[in-house]
N, C-alpha and C positions, 0 to 999 in steps of 0.2 A: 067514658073517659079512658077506659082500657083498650075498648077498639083499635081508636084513632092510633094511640101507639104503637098498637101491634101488626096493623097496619104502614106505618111508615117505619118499622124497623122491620118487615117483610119484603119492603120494599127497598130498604139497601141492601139486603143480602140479597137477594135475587139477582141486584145490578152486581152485583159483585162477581157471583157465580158468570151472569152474563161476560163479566170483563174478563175473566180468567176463558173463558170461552172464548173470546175474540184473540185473546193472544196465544191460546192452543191454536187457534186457526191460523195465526199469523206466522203461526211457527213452518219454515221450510226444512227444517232438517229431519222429519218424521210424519210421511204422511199420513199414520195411523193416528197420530196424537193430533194433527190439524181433521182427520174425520171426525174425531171425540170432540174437540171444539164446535167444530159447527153443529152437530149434534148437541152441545149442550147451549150453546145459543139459541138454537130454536125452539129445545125444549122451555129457555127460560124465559122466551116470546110469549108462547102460547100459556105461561101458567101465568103471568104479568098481565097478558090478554084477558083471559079465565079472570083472573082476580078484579080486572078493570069492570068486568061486564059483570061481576056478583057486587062489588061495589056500587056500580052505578043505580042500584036501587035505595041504597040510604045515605044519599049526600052527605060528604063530608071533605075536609079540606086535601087530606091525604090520595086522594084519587085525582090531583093536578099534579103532585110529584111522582103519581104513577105511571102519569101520561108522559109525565119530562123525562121519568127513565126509560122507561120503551121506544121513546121517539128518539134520545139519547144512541142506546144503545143499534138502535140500524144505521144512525150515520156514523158510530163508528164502527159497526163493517161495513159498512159501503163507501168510505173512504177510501181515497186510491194511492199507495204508496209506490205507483210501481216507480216516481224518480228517485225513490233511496235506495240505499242498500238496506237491504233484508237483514232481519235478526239473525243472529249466529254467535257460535261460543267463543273465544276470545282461542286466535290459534287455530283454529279450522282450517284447514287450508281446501277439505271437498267445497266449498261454495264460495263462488268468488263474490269481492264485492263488485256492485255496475257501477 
């Protein structure tokens, strides 16, 4: 009974961490802080992975929300925004909008 919950509450922080990831990456004004994003996207691939592949031994329901967030979270980086304008601070004037 404990598992299953600690498992899908492992599994929203993880996406979470992932989504903060993606908007570090998304971010243009700081190349450094968009390398820490991808960097922590991938790392929270591979532990989401890791965790799908030690679950996969004791079925349980919480390893199909683990799949919808992994599978989740690559289509949102690999979504393509380049028709918007890009994030930026309110007042910025180094980056324009397209």
């Amino acid at each position: 009974m404990l598992f299953p919950f600690l498992l899908l509450v492992s599994t929203l922080a993880a996406f979470a961490v992932g989504a903060v990831g993606i908007v570090w990456c998304r971010c243009r004004q700081d190349s450094y802080l968009a390398r820490w994003g991808r960097r922590l996207f991938l790392g929270t691939l591979g532990v989401l992975g890791l965790g799908s592949v030690l679950i996969a031994f004791q079925p349980h329901r919480g390893l199909v929300y683990l799949g919808l967030a992994v599978g989740l979270l690559v289509i949102a980086m690999l979504w393509d925004r380049s028709g918007e304008g890009h994030w930026r601070l309110e007042g910025d004037v180094s980056l324009p909008l397209r």
